[in-house]
N, CA, C and O atoms as a Tinker XYZ file with bonds, in Angstrom:
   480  protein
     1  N     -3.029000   71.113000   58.328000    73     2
     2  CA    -3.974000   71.196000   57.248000    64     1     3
     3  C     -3.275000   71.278000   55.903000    63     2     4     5
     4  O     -3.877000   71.151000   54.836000    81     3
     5  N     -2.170000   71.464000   55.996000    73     3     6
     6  CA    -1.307000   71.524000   54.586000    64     5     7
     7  C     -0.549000   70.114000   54.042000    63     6     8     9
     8  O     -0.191000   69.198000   54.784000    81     7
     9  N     -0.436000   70.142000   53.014000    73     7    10
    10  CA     0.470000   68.872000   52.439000    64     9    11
    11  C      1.700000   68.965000   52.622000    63    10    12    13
    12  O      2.465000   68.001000   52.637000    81    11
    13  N      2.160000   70.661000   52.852000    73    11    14
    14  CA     3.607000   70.509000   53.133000    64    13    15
    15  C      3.953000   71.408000   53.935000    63    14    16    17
    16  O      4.230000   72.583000   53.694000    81    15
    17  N      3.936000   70.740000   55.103000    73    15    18
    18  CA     4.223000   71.896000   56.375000    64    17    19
    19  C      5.398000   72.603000   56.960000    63    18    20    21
    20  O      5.502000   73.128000   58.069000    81    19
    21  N      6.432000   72.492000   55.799000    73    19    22
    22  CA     7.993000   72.853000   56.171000    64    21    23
    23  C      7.999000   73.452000   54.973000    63    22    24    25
    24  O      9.158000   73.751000   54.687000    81    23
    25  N      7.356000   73.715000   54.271000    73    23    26
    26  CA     7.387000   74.990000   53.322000    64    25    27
    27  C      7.361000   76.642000   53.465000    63    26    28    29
    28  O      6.344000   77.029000   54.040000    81    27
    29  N      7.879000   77.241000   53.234000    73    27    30
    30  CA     8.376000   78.769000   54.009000    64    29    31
    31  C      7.127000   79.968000   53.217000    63    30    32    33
    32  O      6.743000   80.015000   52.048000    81    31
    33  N      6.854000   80.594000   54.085000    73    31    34
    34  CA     6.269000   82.037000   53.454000    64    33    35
    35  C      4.522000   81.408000   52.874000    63    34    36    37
    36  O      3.950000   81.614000   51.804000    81    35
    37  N      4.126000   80.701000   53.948000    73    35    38
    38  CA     2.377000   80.331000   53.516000    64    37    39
    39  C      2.063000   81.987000   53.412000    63    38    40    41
    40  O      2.808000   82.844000   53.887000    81    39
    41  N      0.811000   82.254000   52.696000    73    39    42
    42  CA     0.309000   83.104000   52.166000    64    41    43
    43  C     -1.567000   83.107000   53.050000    63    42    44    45
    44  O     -1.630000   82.300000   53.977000    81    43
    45  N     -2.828000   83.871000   52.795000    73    43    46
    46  CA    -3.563000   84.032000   52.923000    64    45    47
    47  C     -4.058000   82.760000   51.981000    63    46    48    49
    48  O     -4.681000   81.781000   52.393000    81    47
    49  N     -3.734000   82.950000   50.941000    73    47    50
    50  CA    -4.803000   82.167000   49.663000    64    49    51
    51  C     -3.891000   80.477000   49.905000    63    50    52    53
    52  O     -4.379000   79.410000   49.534000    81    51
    53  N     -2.761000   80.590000   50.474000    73    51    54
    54  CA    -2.640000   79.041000   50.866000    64    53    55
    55  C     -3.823000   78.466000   52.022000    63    54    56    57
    56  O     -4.606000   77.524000   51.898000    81    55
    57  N     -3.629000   79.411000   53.176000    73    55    58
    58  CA    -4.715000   79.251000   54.009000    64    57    59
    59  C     -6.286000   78.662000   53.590000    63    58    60    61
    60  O     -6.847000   77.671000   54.058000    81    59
    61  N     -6.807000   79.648000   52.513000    73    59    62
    62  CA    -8.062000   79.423000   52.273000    64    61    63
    63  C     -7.984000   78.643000   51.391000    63    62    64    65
    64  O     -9.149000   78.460000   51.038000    81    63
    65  N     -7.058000   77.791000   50.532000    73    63    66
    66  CA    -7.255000   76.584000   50.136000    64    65    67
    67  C     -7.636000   75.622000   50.629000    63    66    68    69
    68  O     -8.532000   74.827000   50.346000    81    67
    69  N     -6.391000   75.750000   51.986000    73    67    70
    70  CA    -6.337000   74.422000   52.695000    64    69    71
    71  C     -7.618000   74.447000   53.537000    63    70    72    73
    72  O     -8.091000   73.311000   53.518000    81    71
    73  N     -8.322000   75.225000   54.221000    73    71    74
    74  CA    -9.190000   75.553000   54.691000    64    73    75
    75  C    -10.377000   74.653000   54.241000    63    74    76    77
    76  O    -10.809000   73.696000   54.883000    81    75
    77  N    -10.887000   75.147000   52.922000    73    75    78
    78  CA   -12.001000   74.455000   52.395000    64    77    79
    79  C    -11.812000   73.605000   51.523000    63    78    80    81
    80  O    -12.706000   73.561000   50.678000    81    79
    81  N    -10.559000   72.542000   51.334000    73    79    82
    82  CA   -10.124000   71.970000   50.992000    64    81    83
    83  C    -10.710000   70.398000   52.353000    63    82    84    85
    84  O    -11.273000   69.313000   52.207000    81    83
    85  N    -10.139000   71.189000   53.562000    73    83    86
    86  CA   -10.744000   70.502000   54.673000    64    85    87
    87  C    -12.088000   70.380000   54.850000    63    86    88    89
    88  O    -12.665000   69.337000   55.155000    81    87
    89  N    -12.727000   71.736000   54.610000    73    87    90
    90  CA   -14.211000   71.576000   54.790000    64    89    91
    91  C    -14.541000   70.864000   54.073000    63    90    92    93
    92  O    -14.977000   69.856000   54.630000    81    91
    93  N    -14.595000   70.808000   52.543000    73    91    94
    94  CA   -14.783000   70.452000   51.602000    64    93    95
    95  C    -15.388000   68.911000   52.049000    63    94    96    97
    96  O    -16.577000   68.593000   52.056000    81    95
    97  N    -13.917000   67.827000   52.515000    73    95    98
    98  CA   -14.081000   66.645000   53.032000    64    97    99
    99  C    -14.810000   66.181000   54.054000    63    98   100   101
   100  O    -15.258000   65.040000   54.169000    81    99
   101  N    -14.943000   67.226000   54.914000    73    99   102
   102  CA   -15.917000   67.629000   56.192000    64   101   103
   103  C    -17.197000   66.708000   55.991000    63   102   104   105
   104  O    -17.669000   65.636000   56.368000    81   103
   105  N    -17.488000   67.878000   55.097000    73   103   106
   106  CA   -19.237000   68.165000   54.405000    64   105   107
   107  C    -19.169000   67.167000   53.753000    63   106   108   109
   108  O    -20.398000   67.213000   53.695000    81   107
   109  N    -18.873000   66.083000   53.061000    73   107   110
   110  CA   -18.829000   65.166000   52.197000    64   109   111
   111  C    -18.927000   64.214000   52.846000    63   110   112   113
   112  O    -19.785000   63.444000   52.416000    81   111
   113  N    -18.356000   63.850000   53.837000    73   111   114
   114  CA   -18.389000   63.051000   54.892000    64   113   115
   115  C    -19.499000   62.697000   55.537000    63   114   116   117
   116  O    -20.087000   61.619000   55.447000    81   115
   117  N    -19.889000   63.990000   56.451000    73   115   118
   118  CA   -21.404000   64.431000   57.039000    64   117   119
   119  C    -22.430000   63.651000   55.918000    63   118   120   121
   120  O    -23.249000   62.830000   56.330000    81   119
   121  N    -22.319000   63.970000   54.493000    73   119   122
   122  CA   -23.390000   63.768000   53.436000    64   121   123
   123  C    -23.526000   62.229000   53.182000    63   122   124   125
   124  O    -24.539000   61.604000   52.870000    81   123
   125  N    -22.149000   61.737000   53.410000    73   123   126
   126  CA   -22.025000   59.954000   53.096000    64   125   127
   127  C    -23.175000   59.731000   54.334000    63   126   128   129
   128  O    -24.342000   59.376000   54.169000    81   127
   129  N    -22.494000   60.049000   55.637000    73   127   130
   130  CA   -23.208000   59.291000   56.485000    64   129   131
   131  C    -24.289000   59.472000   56.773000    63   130   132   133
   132  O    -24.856000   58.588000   57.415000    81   131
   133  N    -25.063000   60.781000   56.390000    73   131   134
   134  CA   -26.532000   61.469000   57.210000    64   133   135
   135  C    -27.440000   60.001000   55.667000    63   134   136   137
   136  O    -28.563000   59.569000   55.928000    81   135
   137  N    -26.738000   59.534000   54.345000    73   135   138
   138  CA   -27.128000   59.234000   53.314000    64   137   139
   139  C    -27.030000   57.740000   53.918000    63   138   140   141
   140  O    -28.027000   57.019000   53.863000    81   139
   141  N    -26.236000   57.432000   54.299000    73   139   142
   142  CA   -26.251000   55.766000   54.854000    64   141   143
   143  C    -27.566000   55.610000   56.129000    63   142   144   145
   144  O    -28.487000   54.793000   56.124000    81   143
   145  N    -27.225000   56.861000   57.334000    73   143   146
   146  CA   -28.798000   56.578000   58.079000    64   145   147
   147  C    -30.195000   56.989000   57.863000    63   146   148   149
   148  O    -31.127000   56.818000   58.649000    81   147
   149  N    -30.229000   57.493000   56.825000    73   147   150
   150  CA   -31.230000   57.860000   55.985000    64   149   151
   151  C    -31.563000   56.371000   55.511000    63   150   152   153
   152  O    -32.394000   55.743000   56.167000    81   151
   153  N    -30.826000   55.648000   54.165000    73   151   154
   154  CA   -30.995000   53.989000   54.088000    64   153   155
   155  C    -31.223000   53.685000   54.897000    63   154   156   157
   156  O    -32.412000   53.377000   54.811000    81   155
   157  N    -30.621000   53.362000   56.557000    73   155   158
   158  CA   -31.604000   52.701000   57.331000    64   157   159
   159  C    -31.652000   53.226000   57.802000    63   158   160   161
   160  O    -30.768000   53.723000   58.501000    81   159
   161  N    -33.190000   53.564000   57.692000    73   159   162
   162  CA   -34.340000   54.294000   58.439000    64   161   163
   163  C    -33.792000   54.960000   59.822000    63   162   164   165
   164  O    -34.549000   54.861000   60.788000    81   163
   165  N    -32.337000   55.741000   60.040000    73   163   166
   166  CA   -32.336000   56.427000   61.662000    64   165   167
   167  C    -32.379000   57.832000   60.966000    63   166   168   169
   168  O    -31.929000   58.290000   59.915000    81   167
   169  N    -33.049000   58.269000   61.918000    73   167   170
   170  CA   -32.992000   59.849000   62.108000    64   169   171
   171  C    -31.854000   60.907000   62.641000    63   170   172   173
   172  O    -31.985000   62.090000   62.953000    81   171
   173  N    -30.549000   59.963000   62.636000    73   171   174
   174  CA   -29.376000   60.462000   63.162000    64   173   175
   175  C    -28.665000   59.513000   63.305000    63   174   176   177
   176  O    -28.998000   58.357000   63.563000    81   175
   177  N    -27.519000   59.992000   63.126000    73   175   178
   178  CA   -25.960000   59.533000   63.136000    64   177   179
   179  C    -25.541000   58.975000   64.553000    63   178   180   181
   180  O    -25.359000   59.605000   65.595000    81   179
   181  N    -25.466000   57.988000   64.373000    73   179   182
   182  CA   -24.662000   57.234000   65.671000    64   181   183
   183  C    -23.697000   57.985000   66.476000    63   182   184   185
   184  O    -23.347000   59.096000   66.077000    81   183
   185  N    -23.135000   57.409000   67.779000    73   183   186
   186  CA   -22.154000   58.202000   68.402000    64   185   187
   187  C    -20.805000   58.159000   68.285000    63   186   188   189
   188  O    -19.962000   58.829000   68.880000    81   187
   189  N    -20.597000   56.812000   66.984000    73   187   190
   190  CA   -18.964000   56.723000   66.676000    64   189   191
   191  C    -19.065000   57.362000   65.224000    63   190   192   193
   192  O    -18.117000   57.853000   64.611000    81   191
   193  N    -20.536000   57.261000   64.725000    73   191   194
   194  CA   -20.272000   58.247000   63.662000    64   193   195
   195  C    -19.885000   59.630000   63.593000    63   194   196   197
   196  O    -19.009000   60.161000   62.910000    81   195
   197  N    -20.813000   60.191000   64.545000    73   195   198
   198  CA   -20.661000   61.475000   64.672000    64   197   199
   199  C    -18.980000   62.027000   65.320000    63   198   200   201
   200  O    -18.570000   63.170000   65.116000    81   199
   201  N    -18.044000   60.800000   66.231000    73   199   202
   202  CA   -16.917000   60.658000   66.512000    64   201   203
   203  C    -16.268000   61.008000   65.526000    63   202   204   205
   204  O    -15.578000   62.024000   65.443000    81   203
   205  N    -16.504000   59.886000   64.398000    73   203   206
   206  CA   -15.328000   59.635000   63.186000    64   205   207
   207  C    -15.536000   61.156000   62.269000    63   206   208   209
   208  O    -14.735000   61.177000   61.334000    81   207
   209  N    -16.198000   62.098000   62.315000    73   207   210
   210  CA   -16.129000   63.394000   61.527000    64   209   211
   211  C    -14.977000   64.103000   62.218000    63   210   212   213
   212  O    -14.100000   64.598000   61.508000    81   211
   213  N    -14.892000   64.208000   63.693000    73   211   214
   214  CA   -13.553000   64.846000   64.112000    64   213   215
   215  C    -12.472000   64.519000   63.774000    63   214   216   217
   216  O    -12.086000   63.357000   63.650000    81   215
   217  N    -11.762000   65.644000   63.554000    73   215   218
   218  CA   -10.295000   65.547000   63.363000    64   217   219
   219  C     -9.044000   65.146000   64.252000    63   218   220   221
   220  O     -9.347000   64.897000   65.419000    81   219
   221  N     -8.182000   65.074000   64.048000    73   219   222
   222  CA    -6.740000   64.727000   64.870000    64   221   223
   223  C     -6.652000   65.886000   66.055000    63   222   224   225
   224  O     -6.281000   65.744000   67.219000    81   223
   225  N     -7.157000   67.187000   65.313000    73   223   226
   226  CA    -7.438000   68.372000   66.342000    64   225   227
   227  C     -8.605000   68.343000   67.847000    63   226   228   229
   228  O     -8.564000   68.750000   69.008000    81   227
   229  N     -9.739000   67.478000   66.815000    73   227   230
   230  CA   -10.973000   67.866000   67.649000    64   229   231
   231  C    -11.652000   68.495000   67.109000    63   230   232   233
   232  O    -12.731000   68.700000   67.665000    81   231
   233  N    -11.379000   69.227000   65.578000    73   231   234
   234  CA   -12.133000   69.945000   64.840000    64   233   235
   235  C    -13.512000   69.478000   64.290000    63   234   236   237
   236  O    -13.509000   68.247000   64.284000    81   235
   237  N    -14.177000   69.760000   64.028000    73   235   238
   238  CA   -15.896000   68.821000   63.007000    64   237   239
   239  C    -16.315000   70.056000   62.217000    63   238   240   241
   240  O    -16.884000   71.038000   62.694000    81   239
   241  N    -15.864000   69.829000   60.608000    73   239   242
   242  CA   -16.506000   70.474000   59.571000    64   241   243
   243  C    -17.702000   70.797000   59.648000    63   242   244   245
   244  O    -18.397000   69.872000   60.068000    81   243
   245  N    -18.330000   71.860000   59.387000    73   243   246
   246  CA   -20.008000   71.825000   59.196000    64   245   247
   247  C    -20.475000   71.420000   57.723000    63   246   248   249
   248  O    -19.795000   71.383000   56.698000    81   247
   249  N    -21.661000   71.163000   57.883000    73   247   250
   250  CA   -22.319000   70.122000   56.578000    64   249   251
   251  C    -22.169000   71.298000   55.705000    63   250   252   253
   252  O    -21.423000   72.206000   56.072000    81   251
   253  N    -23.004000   71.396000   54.231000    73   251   254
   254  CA   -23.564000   72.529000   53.554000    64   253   255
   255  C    -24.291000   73.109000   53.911000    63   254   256   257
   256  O    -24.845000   72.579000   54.874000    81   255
   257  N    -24.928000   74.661000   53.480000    73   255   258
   258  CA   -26.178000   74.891000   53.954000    64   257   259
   259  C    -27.318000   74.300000   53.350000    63   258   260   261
   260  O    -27.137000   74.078000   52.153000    81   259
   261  N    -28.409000   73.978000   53.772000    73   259   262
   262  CA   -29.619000   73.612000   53.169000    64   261   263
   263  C    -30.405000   74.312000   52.917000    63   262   264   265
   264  O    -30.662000   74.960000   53.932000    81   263
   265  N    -31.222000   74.719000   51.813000    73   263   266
   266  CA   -32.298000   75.759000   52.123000    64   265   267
   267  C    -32.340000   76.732000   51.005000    63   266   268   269
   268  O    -31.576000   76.572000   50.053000    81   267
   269  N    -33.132000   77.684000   51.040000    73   267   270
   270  CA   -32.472000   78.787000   50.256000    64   269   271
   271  C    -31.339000   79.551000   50.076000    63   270   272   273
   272  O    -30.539000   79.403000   50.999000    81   271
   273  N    -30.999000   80.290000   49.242000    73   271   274
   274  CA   -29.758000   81.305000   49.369000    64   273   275
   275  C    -30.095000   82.334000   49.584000    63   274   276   277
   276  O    -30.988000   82.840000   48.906000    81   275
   277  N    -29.437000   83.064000   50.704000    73   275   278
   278  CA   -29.375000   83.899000   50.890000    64   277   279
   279  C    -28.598000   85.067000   50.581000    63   278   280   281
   280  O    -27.501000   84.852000   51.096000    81   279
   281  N    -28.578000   86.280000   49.970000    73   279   282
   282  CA   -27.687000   86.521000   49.201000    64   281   283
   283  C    -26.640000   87.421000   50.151000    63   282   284   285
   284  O    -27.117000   87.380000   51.285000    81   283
   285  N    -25.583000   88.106000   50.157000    73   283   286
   286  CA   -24.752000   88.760000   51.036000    64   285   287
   287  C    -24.463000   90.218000   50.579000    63   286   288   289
   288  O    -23.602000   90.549000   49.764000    81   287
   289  N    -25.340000   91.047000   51.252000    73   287   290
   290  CA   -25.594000   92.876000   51.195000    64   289   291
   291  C    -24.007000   93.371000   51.511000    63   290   292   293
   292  O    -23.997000   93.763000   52.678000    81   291
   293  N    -22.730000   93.495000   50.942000    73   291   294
   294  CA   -21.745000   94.200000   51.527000    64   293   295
   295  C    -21.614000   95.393000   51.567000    63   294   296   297
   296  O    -21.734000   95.995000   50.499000    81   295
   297  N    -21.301000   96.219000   52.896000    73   295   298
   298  CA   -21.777000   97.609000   52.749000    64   297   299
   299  C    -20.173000   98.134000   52.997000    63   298   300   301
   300  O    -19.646000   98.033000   54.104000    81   299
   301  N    -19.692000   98.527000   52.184000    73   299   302
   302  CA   -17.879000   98.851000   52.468000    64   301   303
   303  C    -18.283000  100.889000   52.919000    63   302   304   305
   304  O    -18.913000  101.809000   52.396000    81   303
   305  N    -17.443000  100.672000   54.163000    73   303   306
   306  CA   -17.116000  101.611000   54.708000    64   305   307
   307  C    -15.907000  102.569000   54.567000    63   306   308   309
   308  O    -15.887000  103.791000   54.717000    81   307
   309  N    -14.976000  101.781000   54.266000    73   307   310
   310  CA   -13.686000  102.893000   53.687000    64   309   311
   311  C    -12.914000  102.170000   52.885000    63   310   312   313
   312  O    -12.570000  101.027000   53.188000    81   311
   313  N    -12.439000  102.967000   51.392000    73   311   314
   314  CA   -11.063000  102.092000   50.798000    64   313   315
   315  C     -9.654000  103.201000   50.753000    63   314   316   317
   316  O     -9.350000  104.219000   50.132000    81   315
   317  N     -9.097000  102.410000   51.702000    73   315   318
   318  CA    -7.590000  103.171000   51.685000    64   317   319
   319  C     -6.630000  102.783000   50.628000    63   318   320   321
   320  O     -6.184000  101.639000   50.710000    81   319
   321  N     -6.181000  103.622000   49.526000    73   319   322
   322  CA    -5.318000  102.795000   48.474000    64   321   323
   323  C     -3.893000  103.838000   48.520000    63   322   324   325
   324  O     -3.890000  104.995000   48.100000    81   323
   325  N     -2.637000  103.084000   49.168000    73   323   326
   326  CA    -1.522000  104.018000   48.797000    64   325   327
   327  C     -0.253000  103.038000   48.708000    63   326   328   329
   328  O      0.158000  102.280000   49.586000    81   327
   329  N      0.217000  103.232000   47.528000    73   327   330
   330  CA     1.605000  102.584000   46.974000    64   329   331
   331  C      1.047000  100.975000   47.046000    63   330   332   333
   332  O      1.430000  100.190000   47.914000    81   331
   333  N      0.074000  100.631000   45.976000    73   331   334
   334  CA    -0.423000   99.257000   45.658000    64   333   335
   335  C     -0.968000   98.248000   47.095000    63   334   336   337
   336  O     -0.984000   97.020000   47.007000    81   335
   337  N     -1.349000   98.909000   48.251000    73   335   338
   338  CA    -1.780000   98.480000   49.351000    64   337   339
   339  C     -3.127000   99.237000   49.414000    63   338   340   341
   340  O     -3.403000  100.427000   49.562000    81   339
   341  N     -3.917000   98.041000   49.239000    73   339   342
   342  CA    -5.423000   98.712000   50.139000    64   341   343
   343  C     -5.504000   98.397000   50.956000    63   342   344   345
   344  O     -4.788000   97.468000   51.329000    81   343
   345  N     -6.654000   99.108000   51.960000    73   343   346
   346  CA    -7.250000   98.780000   53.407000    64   345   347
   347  C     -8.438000   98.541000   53.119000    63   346   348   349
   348  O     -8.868000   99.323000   52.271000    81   347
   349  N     -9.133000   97.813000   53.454000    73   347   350
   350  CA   -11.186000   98.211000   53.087000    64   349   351
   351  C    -11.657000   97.447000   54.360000    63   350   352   353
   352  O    -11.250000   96.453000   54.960000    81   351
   353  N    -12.593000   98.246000   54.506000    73   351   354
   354  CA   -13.047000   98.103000   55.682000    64   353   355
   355  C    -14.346000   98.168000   55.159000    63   354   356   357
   356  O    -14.821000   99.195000   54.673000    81   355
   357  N    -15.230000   96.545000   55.292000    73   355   358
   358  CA   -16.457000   96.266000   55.332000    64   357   359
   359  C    -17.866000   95.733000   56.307000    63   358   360   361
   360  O    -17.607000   95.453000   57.478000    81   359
   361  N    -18.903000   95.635000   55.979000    73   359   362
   362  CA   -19.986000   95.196000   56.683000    64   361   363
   363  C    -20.347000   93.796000   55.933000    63   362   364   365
   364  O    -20.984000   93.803000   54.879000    81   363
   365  N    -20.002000   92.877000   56.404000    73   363   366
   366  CA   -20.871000   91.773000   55.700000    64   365   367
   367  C    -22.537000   90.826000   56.006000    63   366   368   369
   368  O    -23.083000   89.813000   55.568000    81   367
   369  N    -22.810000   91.840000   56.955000    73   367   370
   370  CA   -23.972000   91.588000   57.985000    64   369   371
   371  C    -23.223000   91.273000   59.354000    63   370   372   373
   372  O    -22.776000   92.063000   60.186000    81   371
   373  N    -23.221000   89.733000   59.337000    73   371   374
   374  CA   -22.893000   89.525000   60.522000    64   373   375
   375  C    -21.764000   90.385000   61.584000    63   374   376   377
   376  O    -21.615000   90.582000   62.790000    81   375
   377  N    -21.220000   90.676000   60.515000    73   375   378
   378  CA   -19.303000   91.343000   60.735000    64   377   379
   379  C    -18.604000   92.783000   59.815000    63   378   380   381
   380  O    -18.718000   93.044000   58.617000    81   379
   381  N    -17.923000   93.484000   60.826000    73   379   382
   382  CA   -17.525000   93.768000   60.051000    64   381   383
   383  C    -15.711000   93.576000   60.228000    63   382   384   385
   384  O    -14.971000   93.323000   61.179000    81   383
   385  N    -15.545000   93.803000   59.007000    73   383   386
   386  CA   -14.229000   93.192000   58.573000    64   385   387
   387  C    -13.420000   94.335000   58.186000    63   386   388   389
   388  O    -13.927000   95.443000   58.011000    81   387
   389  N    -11.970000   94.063000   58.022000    73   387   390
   390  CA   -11.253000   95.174000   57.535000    64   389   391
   391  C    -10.087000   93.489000   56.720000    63   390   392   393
   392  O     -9.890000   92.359000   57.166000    81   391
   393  N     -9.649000   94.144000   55.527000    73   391   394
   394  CA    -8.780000   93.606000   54.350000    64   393   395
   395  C     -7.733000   94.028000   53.912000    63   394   396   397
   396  O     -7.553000   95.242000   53.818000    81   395
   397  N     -6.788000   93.122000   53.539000    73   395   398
   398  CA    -5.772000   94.310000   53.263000    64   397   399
   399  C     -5.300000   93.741000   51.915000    63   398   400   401
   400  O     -5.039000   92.540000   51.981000    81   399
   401  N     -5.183000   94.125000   51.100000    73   399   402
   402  CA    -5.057000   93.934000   49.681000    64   401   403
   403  C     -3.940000   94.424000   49.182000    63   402   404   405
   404  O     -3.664000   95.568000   49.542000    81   403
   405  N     -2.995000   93.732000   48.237000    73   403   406
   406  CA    -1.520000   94.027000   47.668000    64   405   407
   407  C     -2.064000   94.418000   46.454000    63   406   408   409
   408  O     -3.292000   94.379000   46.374000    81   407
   409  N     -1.370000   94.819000   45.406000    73   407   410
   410  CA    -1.751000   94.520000   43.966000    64   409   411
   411  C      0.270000   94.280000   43.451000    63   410   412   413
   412  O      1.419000   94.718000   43.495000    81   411
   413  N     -0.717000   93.174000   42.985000    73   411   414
   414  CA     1.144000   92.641000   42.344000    64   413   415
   415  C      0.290000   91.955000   40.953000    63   414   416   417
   416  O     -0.719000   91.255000   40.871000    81   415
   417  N      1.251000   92.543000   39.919000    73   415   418
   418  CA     0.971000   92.699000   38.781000    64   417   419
   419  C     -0.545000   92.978000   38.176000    63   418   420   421
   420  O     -1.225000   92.138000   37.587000    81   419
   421  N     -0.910000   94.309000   38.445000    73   419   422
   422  CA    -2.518000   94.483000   38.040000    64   421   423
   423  C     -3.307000   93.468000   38.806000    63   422   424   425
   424  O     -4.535000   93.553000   38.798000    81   423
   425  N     -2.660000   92.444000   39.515000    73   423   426
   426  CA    -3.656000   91.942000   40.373000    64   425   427
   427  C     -3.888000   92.199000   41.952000    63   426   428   429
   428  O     -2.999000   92.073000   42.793000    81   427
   429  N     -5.053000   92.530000   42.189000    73   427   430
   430  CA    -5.514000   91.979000   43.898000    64   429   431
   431  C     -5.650000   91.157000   44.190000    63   430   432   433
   432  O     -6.397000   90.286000   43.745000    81   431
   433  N     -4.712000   91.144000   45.372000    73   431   434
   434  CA    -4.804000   89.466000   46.525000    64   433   435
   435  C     -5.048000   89.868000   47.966000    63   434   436   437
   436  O     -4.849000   90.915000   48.582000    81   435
   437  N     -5.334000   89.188000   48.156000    73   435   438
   438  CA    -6.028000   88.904000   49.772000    64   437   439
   439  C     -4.552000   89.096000   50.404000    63   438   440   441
   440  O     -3.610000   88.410000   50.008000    81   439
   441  N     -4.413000   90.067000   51.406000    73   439   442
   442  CA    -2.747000   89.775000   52.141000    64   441   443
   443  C     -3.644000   89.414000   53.527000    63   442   444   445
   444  O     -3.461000   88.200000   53.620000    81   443
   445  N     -4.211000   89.670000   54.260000    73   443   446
   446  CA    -4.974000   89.782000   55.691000    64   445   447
   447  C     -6.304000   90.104000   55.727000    63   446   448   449
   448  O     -6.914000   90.970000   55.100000    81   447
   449  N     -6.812000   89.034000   56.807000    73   447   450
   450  CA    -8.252000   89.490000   56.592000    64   449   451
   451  C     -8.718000   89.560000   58.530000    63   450   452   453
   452  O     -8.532000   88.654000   59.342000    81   451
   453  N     -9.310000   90.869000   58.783000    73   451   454
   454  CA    -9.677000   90.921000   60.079000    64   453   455
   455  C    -10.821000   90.747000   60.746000    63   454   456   457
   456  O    -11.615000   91.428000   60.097000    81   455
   457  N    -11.513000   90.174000   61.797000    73   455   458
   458  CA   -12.995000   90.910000   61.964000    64   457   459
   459  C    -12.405000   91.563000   62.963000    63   458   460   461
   460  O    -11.712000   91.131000   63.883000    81   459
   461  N    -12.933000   93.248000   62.547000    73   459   462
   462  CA   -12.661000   93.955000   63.919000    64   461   463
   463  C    -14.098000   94.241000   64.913000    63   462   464   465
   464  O    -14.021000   95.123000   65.768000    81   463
   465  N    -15.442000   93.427000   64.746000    73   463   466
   466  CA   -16.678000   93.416000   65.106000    64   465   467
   467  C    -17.534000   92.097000   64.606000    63   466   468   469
   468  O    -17.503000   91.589000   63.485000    81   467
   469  N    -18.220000   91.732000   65.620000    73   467   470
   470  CA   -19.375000   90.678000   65.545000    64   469   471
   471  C    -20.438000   91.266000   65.865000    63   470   472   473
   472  O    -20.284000   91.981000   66.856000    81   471
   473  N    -21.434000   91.267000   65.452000    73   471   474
   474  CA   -22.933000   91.817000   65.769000    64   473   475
   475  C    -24.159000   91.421000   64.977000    63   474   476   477
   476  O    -24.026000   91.191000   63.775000    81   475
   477  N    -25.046000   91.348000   65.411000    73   475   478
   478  CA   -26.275000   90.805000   65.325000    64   477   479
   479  C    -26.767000   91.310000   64.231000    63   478   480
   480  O    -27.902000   91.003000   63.866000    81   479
């Protein structure tokens, strides 16, 4: 997923570049083609279309969401802060998560991100 895969010391925020950098093309993709069988009149994507969205992996981006927004209630459960390292441990509905945060130069960055729970 990276442009340069022999580059040393990837980071979190390289990750989530490349990440939705991929999706990004995913969903764009999905939108060309659901927009071409829409023009002619099908109600769905062929079976080499729906092929050609997978990746070299086997991966298939998901489209955008459609619809309303829904907004995201985060309910943080603990912040651990000692010698420029946080811990936080949140609820994001679906999940909850735990983070681990550096601060290098007055700034916070993403170092790790966990789900330690899935639930309904």
């Amino acid at each position: 997923m990276t442009k340069e895969p022999k580059k040393p010391n990837y980071g979190y925020l390289d990750y989530k570049l490349s990440y939705y950098s991929w999706w990004k093309d995913g969903a764009t993709r999905i939108e060309e083609l659901m927009a071409k069988a829409n023009k002619e009149d099908r109600q769905s994507l062929t079976k080499d279309e729906v092929k050609s969205l997978t990746d070299n992996k086997g991966r298939m981006a998901l489209g955008r969401l459609k619809g309303d927004y829904v907004p995201v209630n985060l309910v943080f459960s603990s912040i651990d802060i000692q010698d420029g390292v946080a811990i936080v441990i949140f609820d994001d509905g679906p999940r909850t998560n735990q983070m681990i945060l550096v601060n290098l130069n007055n700034k916070w960055l993403i170092a790790g991100d966990k789900f330690l729970s899935i639930h309904p």
